[in-house]
KEKE-3310 file (N, C-alpha, C; in steps of 0.2 Angstrom, whole numbers, plus 5000, padded with zeros to 4 digits):
npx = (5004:5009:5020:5010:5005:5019:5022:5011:5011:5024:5021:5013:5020:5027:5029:5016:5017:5009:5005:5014:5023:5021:5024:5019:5027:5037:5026:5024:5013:5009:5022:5017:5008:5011:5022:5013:5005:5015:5019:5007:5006:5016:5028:5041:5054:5058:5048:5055:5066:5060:5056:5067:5071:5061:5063:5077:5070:5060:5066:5060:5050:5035:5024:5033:5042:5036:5029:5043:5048:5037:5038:5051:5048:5040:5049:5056:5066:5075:5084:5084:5074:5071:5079:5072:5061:5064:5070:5059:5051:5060:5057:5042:5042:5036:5022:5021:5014:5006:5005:5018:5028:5020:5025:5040:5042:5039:5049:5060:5058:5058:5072:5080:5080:5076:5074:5078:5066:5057:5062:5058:5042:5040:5041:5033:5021:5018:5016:5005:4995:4983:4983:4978:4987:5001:5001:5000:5009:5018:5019:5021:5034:5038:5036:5044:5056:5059:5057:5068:5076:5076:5080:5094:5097)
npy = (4994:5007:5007:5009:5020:5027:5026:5035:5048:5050:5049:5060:5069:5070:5077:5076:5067:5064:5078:5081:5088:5077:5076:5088:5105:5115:5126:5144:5145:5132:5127:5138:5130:5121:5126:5131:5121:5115:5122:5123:5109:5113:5112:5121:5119:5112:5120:5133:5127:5123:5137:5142:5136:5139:5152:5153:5145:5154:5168:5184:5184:5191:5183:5172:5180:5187:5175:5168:5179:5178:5165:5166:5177:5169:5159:5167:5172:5186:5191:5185:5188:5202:5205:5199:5206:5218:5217:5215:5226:5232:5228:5228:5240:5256:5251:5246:5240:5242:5233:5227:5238:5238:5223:5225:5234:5230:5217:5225:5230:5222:5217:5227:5238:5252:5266:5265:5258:5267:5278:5271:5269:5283:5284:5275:5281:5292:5288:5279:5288:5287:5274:5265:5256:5258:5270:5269:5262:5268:5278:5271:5268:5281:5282:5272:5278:5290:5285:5279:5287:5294:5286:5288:5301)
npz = (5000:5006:4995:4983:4986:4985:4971:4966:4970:4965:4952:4948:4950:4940:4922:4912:4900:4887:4884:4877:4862:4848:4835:4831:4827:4835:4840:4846:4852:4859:4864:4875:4880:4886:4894:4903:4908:4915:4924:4931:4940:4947:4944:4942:4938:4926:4918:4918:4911:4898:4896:4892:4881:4872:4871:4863:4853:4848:4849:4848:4853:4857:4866:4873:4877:4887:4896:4899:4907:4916:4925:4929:4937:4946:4950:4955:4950:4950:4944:4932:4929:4926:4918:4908:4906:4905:4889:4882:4886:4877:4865:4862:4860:4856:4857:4870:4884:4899:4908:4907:4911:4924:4929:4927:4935:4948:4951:4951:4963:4970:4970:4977:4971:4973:4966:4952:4951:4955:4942:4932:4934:4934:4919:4913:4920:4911:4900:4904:4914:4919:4926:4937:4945:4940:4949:4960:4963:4962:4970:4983:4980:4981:4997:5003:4997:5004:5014:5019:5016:5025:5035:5032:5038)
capx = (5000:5014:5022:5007:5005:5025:5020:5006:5015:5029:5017:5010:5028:5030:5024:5009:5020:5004:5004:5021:5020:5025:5025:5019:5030:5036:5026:5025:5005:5009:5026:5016:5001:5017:5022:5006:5003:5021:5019:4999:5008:5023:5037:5045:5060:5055:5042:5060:5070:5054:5056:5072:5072:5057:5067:5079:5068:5057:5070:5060:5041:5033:5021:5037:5048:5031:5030:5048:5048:5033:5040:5058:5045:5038:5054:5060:5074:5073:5091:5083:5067:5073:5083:5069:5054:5069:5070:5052:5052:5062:5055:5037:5043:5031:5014:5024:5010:5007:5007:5025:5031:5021:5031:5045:5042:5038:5055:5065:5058:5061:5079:5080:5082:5070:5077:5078:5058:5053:5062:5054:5037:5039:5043:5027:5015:5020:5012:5001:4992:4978:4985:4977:4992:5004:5001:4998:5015:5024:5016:5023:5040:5041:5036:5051:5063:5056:5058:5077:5081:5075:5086:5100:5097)
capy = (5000:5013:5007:5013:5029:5032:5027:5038:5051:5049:5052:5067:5076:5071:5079:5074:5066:5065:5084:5085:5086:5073:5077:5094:5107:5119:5134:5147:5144:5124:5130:5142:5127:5116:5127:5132:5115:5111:5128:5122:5105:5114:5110:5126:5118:5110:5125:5136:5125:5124:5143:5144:5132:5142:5158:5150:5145:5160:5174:5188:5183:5196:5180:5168:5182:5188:5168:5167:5181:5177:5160:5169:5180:5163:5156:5171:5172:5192:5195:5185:5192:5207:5203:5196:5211:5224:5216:5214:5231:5234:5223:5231:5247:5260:5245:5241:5238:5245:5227:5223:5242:5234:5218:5227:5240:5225:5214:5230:5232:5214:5217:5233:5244:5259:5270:5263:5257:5277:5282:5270:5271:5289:5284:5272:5285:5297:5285:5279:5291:5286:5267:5265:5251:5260:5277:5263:5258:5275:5284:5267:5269:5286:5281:5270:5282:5294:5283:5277:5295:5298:5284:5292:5308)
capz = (5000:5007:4989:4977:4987:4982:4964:4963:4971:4957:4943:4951:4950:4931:4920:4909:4893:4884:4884:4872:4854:4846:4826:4827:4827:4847:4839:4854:4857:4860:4870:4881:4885:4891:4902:4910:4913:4919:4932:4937:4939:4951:4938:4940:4935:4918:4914:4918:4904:4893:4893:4889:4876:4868:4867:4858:4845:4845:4851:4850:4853:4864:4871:4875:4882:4893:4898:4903:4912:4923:4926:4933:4944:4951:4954:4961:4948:4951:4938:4924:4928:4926:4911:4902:4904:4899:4883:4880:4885:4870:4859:4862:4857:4859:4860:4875:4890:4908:4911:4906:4914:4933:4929:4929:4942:4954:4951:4953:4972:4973:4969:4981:4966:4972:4962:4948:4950:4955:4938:4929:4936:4931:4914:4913:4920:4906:4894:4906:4917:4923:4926:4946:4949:4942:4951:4968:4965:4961:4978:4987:4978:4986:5003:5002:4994:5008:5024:5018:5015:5034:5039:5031:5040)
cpx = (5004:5016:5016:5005:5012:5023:5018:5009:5022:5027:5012:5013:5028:5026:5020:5013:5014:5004:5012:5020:5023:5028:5025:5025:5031:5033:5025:5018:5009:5016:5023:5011:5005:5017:5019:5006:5006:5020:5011:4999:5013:5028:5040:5051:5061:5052:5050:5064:5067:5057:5061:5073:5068:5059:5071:5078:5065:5059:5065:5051:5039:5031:5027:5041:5043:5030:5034:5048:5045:5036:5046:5054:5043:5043:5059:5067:5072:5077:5085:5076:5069:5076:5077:5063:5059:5070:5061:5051:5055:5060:5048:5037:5038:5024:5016:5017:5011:5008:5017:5028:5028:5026:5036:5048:5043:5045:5060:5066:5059:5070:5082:5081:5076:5071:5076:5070:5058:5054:5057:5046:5034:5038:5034:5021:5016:5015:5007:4999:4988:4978:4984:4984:4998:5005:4999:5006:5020:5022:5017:5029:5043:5040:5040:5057:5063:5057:5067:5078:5080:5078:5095:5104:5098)
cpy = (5006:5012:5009:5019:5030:5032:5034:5046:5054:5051:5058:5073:5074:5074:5076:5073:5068:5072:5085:5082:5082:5073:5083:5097:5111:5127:5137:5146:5136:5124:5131:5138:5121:5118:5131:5126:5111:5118:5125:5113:5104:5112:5116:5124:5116:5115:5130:5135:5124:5133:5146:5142:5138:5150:5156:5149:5151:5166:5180:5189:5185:5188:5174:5171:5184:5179:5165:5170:5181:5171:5161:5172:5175:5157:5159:5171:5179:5194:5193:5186:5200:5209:5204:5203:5219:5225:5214:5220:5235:5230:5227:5238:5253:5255:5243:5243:5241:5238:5224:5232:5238:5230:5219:5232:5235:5223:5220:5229:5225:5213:5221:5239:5250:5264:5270:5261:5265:5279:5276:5270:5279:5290:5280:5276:5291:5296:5283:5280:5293:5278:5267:5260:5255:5268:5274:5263:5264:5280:5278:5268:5276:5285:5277:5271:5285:5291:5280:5283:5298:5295:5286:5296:5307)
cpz = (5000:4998:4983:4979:4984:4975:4960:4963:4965:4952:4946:4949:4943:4928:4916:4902:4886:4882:4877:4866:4852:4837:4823:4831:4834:4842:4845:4855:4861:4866:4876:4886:4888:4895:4907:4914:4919:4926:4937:4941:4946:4950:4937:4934:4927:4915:4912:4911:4898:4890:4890:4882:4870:4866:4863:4852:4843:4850:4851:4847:4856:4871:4875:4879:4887:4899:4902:4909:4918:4928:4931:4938:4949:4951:4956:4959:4947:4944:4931:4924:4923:4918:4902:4900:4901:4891:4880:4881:4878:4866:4858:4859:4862:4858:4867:4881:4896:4910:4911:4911:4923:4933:4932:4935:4950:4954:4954:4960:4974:4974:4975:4978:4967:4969:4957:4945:4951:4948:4933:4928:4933:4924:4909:4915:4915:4902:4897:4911:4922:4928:4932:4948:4947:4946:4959:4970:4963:4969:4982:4989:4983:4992:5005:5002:5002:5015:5022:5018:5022:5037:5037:5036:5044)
residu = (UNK:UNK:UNK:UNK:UNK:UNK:UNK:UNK:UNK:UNK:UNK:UNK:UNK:UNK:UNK:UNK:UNK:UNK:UNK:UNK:UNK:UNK:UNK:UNK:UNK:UNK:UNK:UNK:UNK:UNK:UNK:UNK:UNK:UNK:UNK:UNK:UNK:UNK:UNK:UNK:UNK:UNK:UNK:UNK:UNK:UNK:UNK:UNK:UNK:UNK:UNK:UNK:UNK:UNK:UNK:UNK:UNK:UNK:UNK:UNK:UNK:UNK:UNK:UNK:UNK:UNK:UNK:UNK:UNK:UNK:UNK:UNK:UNK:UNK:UNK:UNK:UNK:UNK:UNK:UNK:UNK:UNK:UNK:UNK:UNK:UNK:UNK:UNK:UNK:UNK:UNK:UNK:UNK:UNK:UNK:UNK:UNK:UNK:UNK:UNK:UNK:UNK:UNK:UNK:UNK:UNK:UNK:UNK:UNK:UNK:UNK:UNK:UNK:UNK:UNK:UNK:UNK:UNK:UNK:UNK:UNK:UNK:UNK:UNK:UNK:UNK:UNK:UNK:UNK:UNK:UNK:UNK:UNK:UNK:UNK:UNK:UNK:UNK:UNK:UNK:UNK:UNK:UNK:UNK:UNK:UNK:UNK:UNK:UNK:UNK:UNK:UNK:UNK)
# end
Protein backbone atom coordinates (compact mmCIF):
# COMPACT_ATOMS: atom_id res chain seq x y z
CA UNK A 1 0.00 0.00 0.00
CA UNK A 2 2.76 2.59 1.32
CA UNK A 3 4.40 1.32 -2.23
CA UNK A 4 1.38 2.63 -4.51
CA UNK A 5 1.01 5.89 -2.61
CA UNK A 6 4.98 6.37 -3.55
CA UNK A 7 3.97 5.45 -7.26
CA UNK A 8 1.13 7.59 -7.34
CA UNK A 9 3.06 10.28 -5.79
CA UNK A 10 5.74 9.80 -8.55
CA UNK A 11 3.32 10.35 -11.34
CA UNK A 12 1.97 13.47 -9.77
CA UNK A 13 5.54 15.27 -9.98
CA UNK A 14 5.93 14.25 -13.74
CA UNK A 15 4.74 15.78 -15.95
CA UNK A 16 1.77 14.75 -18.25
CA UNK A 17 3.93 13.27 -21.49
CA UNK A 18 0.73 13.03 -23.18
CA UNK A 19 0.84 16.85 -23.19
CA UNK A 20 4.26 16.98 -25.52
CA UNK A 21 3.94 17.16 -29.23
CA UNK A 22 5.09 14.55 -30.79
CA UNK A 23 5.01 15.46 -34.81
CA UNK A 24 3.78 18.89 -34.57
CA UNK A 25 5.99 21.45 -34.61
CA UNK A 26 7.21 23.80 -30.59
CA UNK A 27 5.13 26.72 -32.23
CA UNK A 28 4.94 29.44 -29.29
CA UNK A 29 0.90 28.86 -28.60
CA UNK A 30 1.89 24.73 -28.05
CA UNK A 31 5.17 25.90 -26.03
CA UNK A 32 3.10 28.31 -23.88
CA UNK A 33 0.16 25.35 -23.00
CA UNK A 34 3.38 23.23 -21.87
CA UNK A 35 4.42 25.47 -19.70
CA UNK A 36 1.24 26.37 -17.97
CA UNK A 37 0.67 22.92 -17.39
CA UNK A 38 4.19 22.27 -16.26
CA UNK A 39 3.71 25.53 -13.65
CA UNK A 40 -0.14 24.38 -12.53
CA UNK A 41 1.58 21.08 -12.26
CA UNK A 42 4.59 22.88 -9.76
CA UNK A 43 7.46 21.95 -12.39
CA UNK A 44 9.03 25.22 -12.08
CA UNK A 45 12.10 23.64 -13.05
CA UNK A 46 11.03 22.03 -16.42
CA UNK A 47 8.43 25.00 -17.13
CA UNK A 48 12.01 27.17 -16.46
CA UNK A 49 13.93 24.90 -19.13
CA UNK A 50 10.85 24.85 -21.49
CA UNK A 51 11.14 28.65 -21.39
CA UNK A 52 14.47 28.79 -22.21
CA UNK A 53 14.44 26.46 -24.76
CA UNK A 54 11.38 28.49 -26.38
CA UNK A 55 13.42 31.55 -26.56
CA UNK A 56 15.83 30.07 -28.32
CA UNK A 57 13.64 29.08 -31.01
CA UNK A 58 11.36 31.97 -30.92
CA UNK A 59 14.03 34.82 -29.89
CA UNK A 60 11.94 37.64 -29.98
CA UNK A 61 8.27 36.56 -29.50
CA UNK A 62 6.63 39.16 -27.28
CA UNK A 63 4.14 35.97 -25.83
CA UNK A 64 7.39 33.58 -25.00
CA UNK A 65 9.55 36.38 -23.52
CA UNK A 66 6.26 37.57 -21.47
CA UNK A 67 6.04 33.57 -20.37
CA UNK A 68 9.50 33.49 -19.32
CA UNK A 69 9.56 36.19 -17.58
CA UNK A 70 6.57 35.33 -15.39
CA UNK A 71 8.06 31.91 -14.89
CA UNK A 72 11.62 33.72 -13.43
CA UNK A 73 9.08 36.07 -11.24
CA UNK A 74 7.60 32.69 -9.80
CA UNK A 75 10.83 31.13 -9.29
CA UNK A 76 11.98 34.29 -7.73
CA UNK A 77 14.88 34.30 -10.35
CA UNK A 78 14.69 38.49 -9.88
CA UNK A 79 18.12 38.97 -12.32
CA UNK A 80 16.58 36.93 -15.14
CA UNK A 81 13.31 38.36 -14.37
CA UNK A 82 14.65 41.46 -14.81
CA UNK A 83 16.54 40.68 -17.89
CA UNK A 84 13.87 39.24 -19.56
CA UNK A 85 10.85 42.10 -19.20
CA UNK A 86 13.75 44.85 -20.11
CA UNK A 87 13.94 43.14 -23.42
CA UNK A 88 10.48 42.70 -24.01
CA UNK A 89 10.36 46.18 -22.95
CA UNK A 90 12.39 46.75 -25.93
CA UNK A 91 10.94 44.67 -28.19
CA UNK A 92 7.48 46.14 -27.65
CA UNK A 93 8.58 49.31 -28.62
CA UNK A 94 6.17 52.04 -28.27
CA UNK A 95 2.72 49.03 -28.02
CA UNK A 96 4.87 48.16 -24.97
CA UNK A 97 2.01 47.66 -21.98
CA UNK A 98 1.33 49.03 -18.45
CA UNK A 99 1.31 45.39 -17.78
CA UNK A 100 4.91 44.64 -18.73
CA UNK A 101 6.11 48.35 -17.18
CA UNK A 102 4.19 46.81 -13.35
CA UNK A 103 6.15 43.62 -14.18
CA UNK A 104 9.09 45.38 -14.26
CA UNK A 105 8.44 48.03 -11.57
CA UNK A 106 7.60 45.07 -9.17
CA UNK A 107 10.92 42.85 -9.89
CA UNK A 108 12.94 45.99 -9.32
CA UNK A 109 11.53 46.34 -5.66
CA UNK A 110 12.24 42.82 -5.50
CA UNK A 111 15.72 43.33 -6.12
CA UNK A 112 15.94 46.61 -3.89
CA UNK A 113 16.45 48.74 -6.78
CA UNK A 114 13.91 51.71 -5.53
CA UNK A 115 15.34 54.04 -7.62
CA UNK A 116 15.63 52.65 -10.47
CA UNK A 117 11.57 51.50 -10.05
CA UNK A 118 10.62 55.34 -9.06
CA UNK A 119 12.44 56.37 -12.45
CA UNK A 120 10.72 53.93 -14.12
CA UNK A 121 7.43 54.26 -12.87
CA UNK A 122 7.83 57.76 -13.81
CA UNK A 123 8.53 56.83 -17.28
CA UNK A 124 5.31 54.40 -17.49
CA UNK A 125 2.91 57.05 -15.92
CA UNK A 126 4.03 59.35 -18.88
CA UNK A 127 2.48 56.97 -21.17
CA UNK A 128 0.11 55.76 -18.75
CA UNK A 129 -1.59 58.23 -16.58
CA UNK A 130 -4.46 57.16 -15.46
CA UNK A 131 -2.96 53.33 -14.77
CA UNK A 132 -4.51 52.98 -10.85
CA UNK A 133 -1.52 50.29 -10.30
CA UNK A 134 0.84 52.10 -11.57
CA UNK A 135 0.21 55.35 -9.73
CA UNK A 136 -0.45 52.53 -6.33
CA UNK A 137 2.98 51.57 -7.08
CA UNK A 138 4.80 54.99 -7.74
CA UNK A 139 3.17 56.82 -4.33
CA UNK A 140 4.54 53.43 -2.53
CA UNK A 141 7.95 53.71 -4.34
CA UNK A 142 8.12 57.11 -2.75
CA UNK A 143 7.14 56.27 0.54
CA UNK A 144 10.13 53.97 0.47
CA UNK A 145 12.60 56.35 -1.18
CA UNK A 146 11.20 58.87 1.70
CA UNK A 147 11.66 56.51 4.83
CA UNK A 148 15.47 55.45 3.58
CA UNK A 149 16.12 58.94 3.05
CA UNK A 150 15.07 59.58 6.78
CA UNK A 151 17.27 56.87 7.84
CA UNK A 152 20.00 58.49 6.24
CA UNK A 153 19.39 61.51 7.99
Amino acid sequence: MANTAQHLDAQQRQPDLAMLPTERTLDPETILDMVSALVAQGQLALATEMTDLARIIHPNNEPVLATSALVAEVSQDWFKARALLTRLRHLQGTSITAETYRHEIRVLRCLGSVIPAMNLAQVALEKFPSDTILLQEYEELLSLFNTELGALG
